[in-house]
LOROZA-369263 format. One line per 2 residues: number of its first residue (from 1); their letters; for each residue x, y, z of C-alpha. Coordinates in nm, 2 decimals. Each point is the difference from the previous one (the first is absolute). Example, Ala and Ser with C-alpha at 12.3 -4.5 7.8 and 13.67 -1.06 7.14 Angstrom:
BEGIN
1) AS) 1.23,-0.45,0.78 ~ 0.14,0.34,-0.07;
! end
This chain:
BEGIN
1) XX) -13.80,0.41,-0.53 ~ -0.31,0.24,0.02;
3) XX) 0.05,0.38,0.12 ~ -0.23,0.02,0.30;
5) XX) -0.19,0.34,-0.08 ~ -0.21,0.15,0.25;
7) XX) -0.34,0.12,-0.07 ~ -0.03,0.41,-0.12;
9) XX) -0.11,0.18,0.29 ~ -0.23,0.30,-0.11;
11) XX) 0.00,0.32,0.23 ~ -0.24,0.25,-0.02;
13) XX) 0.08,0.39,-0.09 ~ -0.15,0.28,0.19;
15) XX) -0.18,0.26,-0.18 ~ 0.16,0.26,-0.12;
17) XX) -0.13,0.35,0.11 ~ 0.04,0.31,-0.27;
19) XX) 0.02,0.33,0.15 ~ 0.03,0.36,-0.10;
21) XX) 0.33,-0.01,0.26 ~ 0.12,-0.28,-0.26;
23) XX) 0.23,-0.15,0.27 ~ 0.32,-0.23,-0.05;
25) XX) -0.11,-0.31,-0.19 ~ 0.06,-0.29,0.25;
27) XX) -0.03,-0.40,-0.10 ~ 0.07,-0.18,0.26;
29) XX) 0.22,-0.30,-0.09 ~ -0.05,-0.41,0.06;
31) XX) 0.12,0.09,0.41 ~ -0.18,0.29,0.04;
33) XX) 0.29,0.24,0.05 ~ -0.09,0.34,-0.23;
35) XX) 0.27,0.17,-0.26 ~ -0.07,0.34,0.07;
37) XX) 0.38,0.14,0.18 ~ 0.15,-0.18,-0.30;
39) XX) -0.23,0.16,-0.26 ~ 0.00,0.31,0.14;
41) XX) 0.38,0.09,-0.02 ~ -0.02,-0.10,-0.36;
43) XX) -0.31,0.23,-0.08 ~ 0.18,0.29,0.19;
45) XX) 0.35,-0.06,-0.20 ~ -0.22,-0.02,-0.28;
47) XX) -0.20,0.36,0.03 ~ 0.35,0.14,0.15;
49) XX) 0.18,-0.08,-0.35 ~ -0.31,0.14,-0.18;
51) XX) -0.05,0.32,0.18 ~ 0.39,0.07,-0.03;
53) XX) -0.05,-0.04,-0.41 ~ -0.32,0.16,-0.03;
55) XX) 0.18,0.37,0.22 ~ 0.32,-0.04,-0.19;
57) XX) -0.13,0.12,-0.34 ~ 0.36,0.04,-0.15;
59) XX) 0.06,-0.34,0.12 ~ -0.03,-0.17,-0.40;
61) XX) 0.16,0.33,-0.10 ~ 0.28,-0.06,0.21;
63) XX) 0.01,-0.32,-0.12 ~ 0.01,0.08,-0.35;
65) XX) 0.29,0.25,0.04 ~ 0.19,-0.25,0.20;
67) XX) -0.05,-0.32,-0.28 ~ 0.14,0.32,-0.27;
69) XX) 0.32,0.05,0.24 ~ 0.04,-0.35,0.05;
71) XX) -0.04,-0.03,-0.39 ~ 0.31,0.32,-0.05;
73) XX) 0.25,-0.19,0.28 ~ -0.06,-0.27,-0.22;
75) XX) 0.14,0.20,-0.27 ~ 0.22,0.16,0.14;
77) XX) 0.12,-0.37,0.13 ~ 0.03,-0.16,-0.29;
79) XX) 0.22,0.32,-0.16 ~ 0.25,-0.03,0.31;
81) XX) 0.01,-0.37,-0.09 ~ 0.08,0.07,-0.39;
83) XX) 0.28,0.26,0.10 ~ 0.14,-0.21,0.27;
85) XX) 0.08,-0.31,-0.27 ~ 0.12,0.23,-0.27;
87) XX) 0.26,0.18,0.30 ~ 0.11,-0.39,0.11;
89) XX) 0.01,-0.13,-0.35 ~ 0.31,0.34,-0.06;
91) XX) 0.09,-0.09,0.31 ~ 0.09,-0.34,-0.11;
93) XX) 0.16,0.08,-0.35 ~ 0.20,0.25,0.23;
95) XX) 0.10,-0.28,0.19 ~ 0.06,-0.22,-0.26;
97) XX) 0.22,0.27,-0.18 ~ 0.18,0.08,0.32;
99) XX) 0.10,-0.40,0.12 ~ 0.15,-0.08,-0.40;
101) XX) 0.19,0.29,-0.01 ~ 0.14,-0.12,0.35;
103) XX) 0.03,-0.34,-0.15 ~ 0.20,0.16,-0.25;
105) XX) 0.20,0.16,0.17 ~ 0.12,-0.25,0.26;
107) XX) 0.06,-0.23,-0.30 ~ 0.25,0.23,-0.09;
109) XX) 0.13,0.08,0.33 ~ 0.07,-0.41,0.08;
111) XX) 0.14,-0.01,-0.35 ~ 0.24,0.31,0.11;
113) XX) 0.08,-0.17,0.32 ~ 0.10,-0.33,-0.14;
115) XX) 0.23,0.18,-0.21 ~ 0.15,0.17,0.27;
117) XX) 0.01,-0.34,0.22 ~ 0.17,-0.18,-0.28;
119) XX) 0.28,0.23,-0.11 ~ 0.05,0.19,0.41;
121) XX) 0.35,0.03,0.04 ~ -0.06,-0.02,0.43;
123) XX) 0.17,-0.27,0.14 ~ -0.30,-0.08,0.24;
125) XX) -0.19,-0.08,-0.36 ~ 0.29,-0.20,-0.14;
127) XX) -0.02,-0.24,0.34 ~ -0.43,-0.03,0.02;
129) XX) 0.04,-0.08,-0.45 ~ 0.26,-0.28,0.07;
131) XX) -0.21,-0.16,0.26 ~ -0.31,0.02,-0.21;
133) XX) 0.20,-0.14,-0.30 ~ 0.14,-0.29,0.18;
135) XX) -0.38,-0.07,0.17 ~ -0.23,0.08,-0.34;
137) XX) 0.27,-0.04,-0.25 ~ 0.15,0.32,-0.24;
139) XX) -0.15,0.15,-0.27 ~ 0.16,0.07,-0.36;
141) XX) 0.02,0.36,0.12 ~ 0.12,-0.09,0.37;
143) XX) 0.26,-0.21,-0.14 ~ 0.12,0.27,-0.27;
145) XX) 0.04,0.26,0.32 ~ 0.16,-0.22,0.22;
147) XX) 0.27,-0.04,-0.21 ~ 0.01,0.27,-0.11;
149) XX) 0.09,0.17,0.33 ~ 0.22,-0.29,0.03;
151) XX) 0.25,0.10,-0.23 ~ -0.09,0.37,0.09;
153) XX) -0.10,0.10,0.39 ~ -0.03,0.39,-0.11;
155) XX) -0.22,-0.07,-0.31 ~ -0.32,0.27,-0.01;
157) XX) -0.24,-0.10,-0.22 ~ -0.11,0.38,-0.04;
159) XX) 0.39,0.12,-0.09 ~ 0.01,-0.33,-0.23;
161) XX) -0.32,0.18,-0.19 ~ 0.16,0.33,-0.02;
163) XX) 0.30,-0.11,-0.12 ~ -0.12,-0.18,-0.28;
165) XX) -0.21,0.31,-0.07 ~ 0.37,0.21,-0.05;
167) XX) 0.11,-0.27,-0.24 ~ -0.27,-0.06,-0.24;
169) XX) 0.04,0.29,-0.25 ~ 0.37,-0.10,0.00;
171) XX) 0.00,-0.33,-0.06 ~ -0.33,0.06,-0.23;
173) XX) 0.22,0.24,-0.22 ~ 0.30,-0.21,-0.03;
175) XX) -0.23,-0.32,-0.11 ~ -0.14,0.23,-0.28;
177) XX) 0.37,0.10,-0.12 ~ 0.15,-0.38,0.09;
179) XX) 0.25,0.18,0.18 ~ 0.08,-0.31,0.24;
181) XX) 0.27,0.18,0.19 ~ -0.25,0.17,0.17;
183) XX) -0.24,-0.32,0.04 ~ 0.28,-0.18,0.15;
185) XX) -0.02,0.25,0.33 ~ -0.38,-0.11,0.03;
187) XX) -0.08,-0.31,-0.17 ~ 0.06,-0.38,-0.03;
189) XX) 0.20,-0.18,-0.30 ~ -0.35,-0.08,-0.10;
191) XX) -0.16,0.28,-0.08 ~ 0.37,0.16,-0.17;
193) XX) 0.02,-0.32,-0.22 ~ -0.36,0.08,-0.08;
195) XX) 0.06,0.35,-0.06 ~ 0.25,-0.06,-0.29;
197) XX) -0.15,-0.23,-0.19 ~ -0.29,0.21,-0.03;
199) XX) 0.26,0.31,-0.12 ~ 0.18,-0.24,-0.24;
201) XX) -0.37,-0.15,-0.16 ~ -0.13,0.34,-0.02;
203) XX) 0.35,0.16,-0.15 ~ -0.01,-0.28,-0.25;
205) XX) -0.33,0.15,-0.13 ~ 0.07,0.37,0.00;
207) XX) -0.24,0.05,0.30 ~ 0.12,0.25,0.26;
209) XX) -0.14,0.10,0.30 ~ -0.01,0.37,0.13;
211) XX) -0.24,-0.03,0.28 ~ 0.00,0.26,0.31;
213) XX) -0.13,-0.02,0.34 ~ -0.21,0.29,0.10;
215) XX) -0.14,-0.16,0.31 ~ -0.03,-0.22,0.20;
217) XX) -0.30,-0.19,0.31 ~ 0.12,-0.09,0.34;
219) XX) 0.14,-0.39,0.05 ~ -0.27,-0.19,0.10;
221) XX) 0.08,-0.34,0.22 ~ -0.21,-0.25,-0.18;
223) XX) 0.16,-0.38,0.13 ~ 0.26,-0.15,0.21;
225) XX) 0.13,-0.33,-0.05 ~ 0.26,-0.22,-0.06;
227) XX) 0.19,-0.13,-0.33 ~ 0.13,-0.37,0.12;
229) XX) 0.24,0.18,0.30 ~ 0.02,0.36,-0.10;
231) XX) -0.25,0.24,0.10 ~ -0.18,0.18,-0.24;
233) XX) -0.20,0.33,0.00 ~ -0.25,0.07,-0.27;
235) XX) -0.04,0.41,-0.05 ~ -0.26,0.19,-0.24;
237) XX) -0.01,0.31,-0.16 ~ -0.11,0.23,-0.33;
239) XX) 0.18,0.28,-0.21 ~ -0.11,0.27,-0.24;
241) XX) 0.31,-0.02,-0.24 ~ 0.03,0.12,-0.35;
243) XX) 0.01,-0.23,-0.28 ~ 0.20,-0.02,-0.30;
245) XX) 0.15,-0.23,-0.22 ~ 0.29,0.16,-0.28;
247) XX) 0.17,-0.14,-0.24 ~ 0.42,-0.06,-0.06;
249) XX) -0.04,0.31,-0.22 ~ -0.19,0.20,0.35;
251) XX) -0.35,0.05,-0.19 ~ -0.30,-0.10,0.22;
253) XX) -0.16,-0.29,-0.07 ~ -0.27,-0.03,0.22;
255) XX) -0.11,0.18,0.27 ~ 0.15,0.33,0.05;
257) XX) 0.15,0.25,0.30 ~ -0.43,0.11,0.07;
259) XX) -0.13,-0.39,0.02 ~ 0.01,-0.07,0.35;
261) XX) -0.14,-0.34,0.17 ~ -0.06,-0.13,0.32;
263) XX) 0.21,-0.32,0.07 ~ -0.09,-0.22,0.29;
265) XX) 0.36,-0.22,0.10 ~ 0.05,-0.27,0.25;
267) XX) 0.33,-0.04,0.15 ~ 0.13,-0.31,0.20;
269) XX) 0.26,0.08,0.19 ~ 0.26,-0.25,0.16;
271) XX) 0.18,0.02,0.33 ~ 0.38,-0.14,-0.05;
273) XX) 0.15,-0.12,0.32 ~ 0.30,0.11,0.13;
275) XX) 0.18,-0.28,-0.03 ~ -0.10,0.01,-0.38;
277) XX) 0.16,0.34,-0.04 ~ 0.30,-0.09,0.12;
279) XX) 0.19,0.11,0.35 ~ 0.06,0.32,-0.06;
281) XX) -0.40,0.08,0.02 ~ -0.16,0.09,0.34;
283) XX) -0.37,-0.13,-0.02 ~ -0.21,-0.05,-0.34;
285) XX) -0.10,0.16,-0.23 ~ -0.26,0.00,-0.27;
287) XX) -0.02,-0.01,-0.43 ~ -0.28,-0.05,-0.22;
289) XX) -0.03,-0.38,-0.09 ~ -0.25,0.10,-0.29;
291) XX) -0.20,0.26,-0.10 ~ -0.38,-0.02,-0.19;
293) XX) -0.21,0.26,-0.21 ~ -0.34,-0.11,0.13;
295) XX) -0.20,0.27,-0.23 ~ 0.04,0.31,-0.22;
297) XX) -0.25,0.26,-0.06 ~ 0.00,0.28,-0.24;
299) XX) -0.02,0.35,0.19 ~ 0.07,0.27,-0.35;
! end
């Protein structure tokens, strides 16, 4: 398909006149309507913006002094900026510090309070453990604790500590002699049994013991369970005691009364039931199913 193109027209220009006035230059466009408003108020913005430059002298001083504070808030900027991320960044190791101590310490606070859950002697606690036992099922220690109070409704498990603590230098002193009158009061037919055939192998070699206690930790709770139907509660400590080994004849052998070491022990103590002991006992009571030297470390 061909583009129908109409023929060029070709107007003709006036003449343009040159005068000393030098007036507005004016070219009339293709429908003869002239430009010179429009030109005008572009020429005047024009001089306007010049003559404002050209009576401002300071104006590219001005300038200047404004690009060299511009250039100093920059500066400035970028300092504030530096100090800002070195105060967040202590900020955040403050933070940090702060939250694991917390974590810390509510660790051991939950670990406190399960303690306390497990061995409260308030009835309210005894009813809410025996519905969670028979909904979730008991524990090793749950079990241990529930029969223990069982066979004993008054048992404390912080006057159980403390009186352990009172008999651990007595029955420690009697083990070292083999005097099993004494162990009888505190301890099971185990650990006498044990107690004198150690005596008897050590007599039959001319060893002698002459140990002393001179002190002694506090009785540390360390595991409650239970041993086929008896409960059992497993007790730590450690001693600084003198040791010394004589002879029949008395003469030191090893050791002597300045070598003192630290002794860790372990004690597992049993809970006999009444009914065990016989009528004429009220409630149970408690002796020392077996007894353990975990460690021994030379002080002098």
């Amino acid at each position: 398909m061909l583009l129908n193109i109409p023929s060029p027209r070709f107007y003709r220009l006036p003449k343009i006149y040159i005068s000393s006035r030098l007036p507005s230059l004016q070219l009339p466009p293709p429908n003869g309507i002239l430009f010179r408003r429009e030109f005008s108020v572009f020429d005047e913005f024009s001089k306007k913006i010049k003559g404002e430059v050209d009576r401002n002298r300071d104006f590219q001083q001005s300038m200047k002094e404004m690009k060299e504070k511009a250039e100093d808030l920059k500066g400035v900027k970028e300092d504030l900026k530096a100090r800002t991320k070195q105060t967040t960044e202590q900020l955040y190791k403050h933070v940090d510090g702060v939250w694991t101590q917390a974590e810390e310490k509510a660790k051991k606070i939950a670990e406190d309070m399960r303690e306390r859950w497990e061995t409260s002697d308030h009835p309210v606690v005894h009813k809410i453990q025996d519905i969670s036992e028979t909904v979730l099922g008991e524990s090793d220690a749950a079990m241990s604790f529930k029969e223990i109070r069982r066979r004993d409704p008054t048992f404390s498990l912080p006057e159980f500590v403390a009186e352990v603590q009172e008999v651990v230098k007595p029955v420690l002193n009697a083990y070292f002699k083999g005097d099993t009158e004494v162990l009888e009061k505190y301890c099971s037919s185990h650990v006498i049994e044990r107690c004198k055939a150690e005596h008897k192998a050590f007599e039959s070699q001319g060893i002698f013991f002459d140990n002393k206690i001179l002190h002694i930790s506090e009785v540390e709770v360390r595991e409650t369970k239970m041993m086929g139907e008896t409960p059992i509660i497993i007790v730590a400590f450690q001693t600084q005691q003198v040791y010394c080994i004589r002879d029949r004849l008395g003469a030191i052998t090893e050791g002597g009364q300045d070598t003192i070491h630290t002794v860790y022990y372990a004690w597992a103590m049993q809970q006999l039931d009444p009914e065990e002991l016989g009528e004429a006992a009220p409630y149970s009571i408690w002796k020392l199913r077996e007894m353990q030297q975990l460690g021994v470390r030379a002080l002098i």
